[in-house]
MARKOLNU-341107 format. One line per field, with one value per residue (C-alpha): residue number from 0; chain; x, y, z. Coordinates in steps of 0.1 Angstrom, whole numbers. Layout:
<pts>
nr	NUM  ... $
kette	A  ... $
u	X  ... $
v	Y  ... $
w	Z  ... $
</pts>
This chain:
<pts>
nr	0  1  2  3  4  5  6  7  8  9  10  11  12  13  14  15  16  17  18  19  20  21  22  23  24  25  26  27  28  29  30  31  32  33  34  35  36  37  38  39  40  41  42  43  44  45  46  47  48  49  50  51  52  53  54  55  56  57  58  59  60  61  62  63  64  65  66  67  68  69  70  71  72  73  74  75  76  77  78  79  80  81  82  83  84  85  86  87  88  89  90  91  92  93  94 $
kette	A  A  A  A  A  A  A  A  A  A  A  A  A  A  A  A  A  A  A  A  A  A  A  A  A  A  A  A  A  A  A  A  A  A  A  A  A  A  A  A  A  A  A  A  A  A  A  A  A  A  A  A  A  A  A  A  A  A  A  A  A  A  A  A  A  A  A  A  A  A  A  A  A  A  A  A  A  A  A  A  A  A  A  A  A  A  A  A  A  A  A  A  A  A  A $
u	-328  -318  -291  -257  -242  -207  -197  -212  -191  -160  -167  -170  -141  -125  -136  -125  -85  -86  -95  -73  -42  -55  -55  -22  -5  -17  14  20  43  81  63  88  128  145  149  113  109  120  91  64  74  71  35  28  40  24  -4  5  23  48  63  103  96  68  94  125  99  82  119  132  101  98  134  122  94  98  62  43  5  -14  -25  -19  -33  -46  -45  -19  -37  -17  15  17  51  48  16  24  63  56  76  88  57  33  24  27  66  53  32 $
v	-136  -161  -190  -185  -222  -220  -224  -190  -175  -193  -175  -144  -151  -157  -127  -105  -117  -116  -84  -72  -90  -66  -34  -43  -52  -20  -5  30  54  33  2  -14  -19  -8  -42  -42  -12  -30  -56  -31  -7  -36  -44  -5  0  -27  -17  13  16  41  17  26  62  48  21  50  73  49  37  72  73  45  51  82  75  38  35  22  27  -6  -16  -3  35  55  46  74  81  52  72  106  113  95  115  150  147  171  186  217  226  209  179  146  132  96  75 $
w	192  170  174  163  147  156  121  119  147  128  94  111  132  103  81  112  111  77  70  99  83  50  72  85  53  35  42  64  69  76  76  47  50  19  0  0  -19  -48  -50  -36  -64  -92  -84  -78  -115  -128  -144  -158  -197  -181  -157  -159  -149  -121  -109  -105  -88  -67  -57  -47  -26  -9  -2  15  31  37  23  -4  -11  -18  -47  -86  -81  -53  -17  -12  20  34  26  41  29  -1  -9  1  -13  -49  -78  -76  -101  -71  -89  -69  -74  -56  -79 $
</pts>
């Protein structure tokens, strides 16, 4: 079996919390307080060229659901309410 150099162990140690701080900061069901939604919303809109009708809907949801998915698109996994919340014609209302 071969040695370990403790600066090893550190970089793993250190790859470890950081990619649990990630996990933890990608969001999940009430895991933001309503002035957050605001800011969450902004860099969940940011990358599309419809962004005033994706920051009002992201807004109302996180409202909701207290929840927004991480990153620009996808991740709604993160977000049951956020992703199963639809229109009334059954397309996703959330963002």
């Amino acid at each position: 079996m071969a040695k370990l150099s403790w600066s090893s162990i550190a970089l793993a140690l250190f790859l470890s919390v950081v990619f649990a701080v990630e996990v933890a900061h990608a969001g999940g069901e009430g895991s933001l307080k309503p002035e957050q939604c605001a800011s969450a919303c902004n860099y969940r809109c940011s990358a599309t060229s419809h962004r005033n009708p994706c920051i009002e809907f992201c807004n109302m949801c996180c409202k909701k659901c207290l929840c927004v998915p991480s990153g620009t698109y996808g991740h709604k996994e993160e977000c049951p309410c956020y992703n199963n919340w639809k229109t009334k014609e059954g397309t996703p209302k959330c963002p």
